[in-house]
Rosetta silent file (secondary structure, phi, psi, omega in degrees, C-alpha in Angstrom):
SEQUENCE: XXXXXXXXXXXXXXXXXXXXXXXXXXXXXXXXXXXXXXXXXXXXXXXXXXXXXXXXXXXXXXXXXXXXXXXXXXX
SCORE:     score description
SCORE:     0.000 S_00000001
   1 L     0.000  133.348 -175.037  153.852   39.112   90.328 S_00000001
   2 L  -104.188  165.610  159.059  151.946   36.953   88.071 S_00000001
   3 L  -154.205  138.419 -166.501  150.427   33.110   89.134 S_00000001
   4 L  -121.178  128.715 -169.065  149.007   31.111   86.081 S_00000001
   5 L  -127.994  111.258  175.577  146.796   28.348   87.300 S_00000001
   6 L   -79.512  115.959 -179.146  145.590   25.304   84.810 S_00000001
   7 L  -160.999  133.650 -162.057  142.113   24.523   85.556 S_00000001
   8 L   -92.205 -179.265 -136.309  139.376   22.718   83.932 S_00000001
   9 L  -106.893  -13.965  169.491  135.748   24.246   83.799 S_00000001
  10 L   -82.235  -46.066 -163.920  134.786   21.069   86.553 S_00000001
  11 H   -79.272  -20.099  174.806  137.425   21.798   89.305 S_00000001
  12 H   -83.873    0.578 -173.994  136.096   25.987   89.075 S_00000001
  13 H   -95.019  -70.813 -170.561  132.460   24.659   89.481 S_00000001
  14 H   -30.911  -50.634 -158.292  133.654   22.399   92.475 S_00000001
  15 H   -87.972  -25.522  178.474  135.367   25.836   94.205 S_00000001
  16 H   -60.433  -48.202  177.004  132.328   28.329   93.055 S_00000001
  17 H   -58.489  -14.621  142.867  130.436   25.905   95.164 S_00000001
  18 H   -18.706  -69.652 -151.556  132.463   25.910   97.836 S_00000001
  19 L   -60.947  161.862 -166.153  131.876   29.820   98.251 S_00000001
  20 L   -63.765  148.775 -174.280  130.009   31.450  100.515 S_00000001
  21 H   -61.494  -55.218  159.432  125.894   32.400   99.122 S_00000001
  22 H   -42.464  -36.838  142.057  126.890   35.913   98.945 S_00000001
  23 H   -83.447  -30.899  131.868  129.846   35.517   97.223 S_00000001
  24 H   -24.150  -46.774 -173.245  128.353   33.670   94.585 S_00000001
  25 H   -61.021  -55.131  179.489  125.479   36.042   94.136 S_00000001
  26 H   -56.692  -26.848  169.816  128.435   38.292   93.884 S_00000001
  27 H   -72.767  -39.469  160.519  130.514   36.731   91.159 S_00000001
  28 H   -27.552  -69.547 -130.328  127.063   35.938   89.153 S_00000001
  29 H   -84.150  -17.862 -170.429  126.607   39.810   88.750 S_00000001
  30 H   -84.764  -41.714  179.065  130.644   40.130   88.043 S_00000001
  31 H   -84.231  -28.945  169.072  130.326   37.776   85.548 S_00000001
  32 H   -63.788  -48.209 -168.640  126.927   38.606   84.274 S_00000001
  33 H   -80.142  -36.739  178.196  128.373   42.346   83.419 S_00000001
  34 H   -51.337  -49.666  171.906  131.436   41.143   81.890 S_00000001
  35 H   -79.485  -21.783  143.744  129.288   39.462   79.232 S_00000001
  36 H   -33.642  -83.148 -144.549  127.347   42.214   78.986 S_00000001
  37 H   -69.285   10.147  159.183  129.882   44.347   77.985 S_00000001
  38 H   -68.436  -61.480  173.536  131.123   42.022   75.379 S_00000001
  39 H   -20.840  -46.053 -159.411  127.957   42.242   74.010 S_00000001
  40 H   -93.518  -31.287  164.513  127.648   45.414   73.470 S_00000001
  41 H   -50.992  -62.729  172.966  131.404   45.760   71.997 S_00000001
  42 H   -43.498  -55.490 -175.199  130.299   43.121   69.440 S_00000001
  43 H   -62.654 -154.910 -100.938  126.900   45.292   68.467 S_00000001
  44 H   -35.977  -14.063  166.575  128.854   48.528   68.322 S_00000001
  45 H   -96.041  -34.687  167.834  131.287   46.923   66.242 S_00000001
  46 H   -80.964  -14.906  144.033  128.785   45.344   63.792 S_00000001
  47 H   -63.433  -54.384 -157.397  127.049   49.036   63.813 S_00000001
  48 H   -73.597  -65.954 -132.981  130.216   50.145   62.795 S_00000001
  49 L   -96.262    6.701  178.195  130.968   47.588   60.078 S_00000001
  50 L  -110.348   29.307 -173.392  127.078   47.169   58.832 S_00000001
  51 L   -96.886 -174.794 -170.007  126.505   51.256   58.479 S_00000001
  52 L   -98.696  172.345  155.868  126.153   52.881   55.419 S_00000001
  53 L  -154.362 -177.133 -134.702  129.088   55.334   53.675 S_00000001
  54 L  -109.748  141.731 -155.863  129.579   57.924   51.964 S_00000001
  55 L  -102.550  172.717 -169.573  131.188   57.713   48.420 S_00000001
  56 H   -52.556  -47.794  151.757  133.877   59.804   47.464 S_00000001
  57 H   -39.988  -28.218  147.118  131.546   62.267   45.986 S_00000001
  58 H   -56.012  -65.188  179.082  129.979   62.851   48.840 S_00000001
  59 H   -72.290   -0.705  137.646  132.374   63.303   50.997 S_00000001
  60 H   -46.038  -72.684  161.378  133.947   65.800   48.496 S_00000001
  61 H   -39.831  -61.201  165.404  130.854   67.925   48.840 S_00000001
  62 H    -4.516  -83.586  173.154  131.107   67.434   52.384 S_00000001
  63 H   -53.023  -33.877 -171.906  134.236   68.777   52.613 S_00000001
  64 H   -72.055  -21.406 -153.833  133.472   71.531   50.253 S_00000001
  65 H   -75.527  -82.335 -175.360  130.190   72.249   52.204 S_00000001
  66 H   -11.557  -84.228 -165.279  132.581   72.532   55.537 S_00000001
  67 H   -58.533  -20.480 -170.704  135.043   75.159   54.272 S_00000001
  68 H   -68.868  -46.194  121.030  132.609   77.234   52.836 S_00000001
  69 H    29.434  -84.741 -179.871  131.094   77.080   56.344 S_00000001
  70 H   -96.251    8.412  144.887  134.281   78.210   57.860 S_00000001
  71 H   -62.993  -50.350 -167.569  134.930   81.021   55.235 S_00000001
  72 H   -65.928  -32.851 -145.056  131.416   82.314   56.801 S_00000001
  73 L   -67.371   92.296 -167.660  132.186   82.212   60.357 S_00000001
  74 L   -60.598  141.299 -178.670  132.237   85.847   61.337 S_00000001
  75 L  -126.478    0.000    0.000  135.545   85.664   63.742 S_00000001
């Protein structure tokens, strides 16, 4: 069961105040970590899309680097 509620950013201020001190503190910290952890999506995605890479040439050697690697590998 779903329920979809239309409500402007004034009538949720009116009802946080409403709430109890404690429940407040608590939604602060609920709300506080949620943008944390946007944060931290965005940086790890702008790590990802500002890092350096590796041209084909490299990662040829890479790869060649690897198997030779796993030719050695006493098994």
């Amino acid at each position: 069961m779903e329920l979809s509620l239309d409500i402007n950013y004034n009538q949720i201020l009116r009802l946080v105040r409403q709430l109890p001190k404690k429940d407040i503190v608590k939604l602060a910290n609920a709300l506080q970590s949620e943008i944390s952890a946007g944060k931290s999506v965005e940086s790890i995605q702008k790590l990802i899309l500002q890092a350096p890479t590796w041209t084909d040439s490299e990662l040829n050697d890479f790869n060649q680097a690897r198997i030779h690697i796993n030719k050695s590998r006493i098994a």
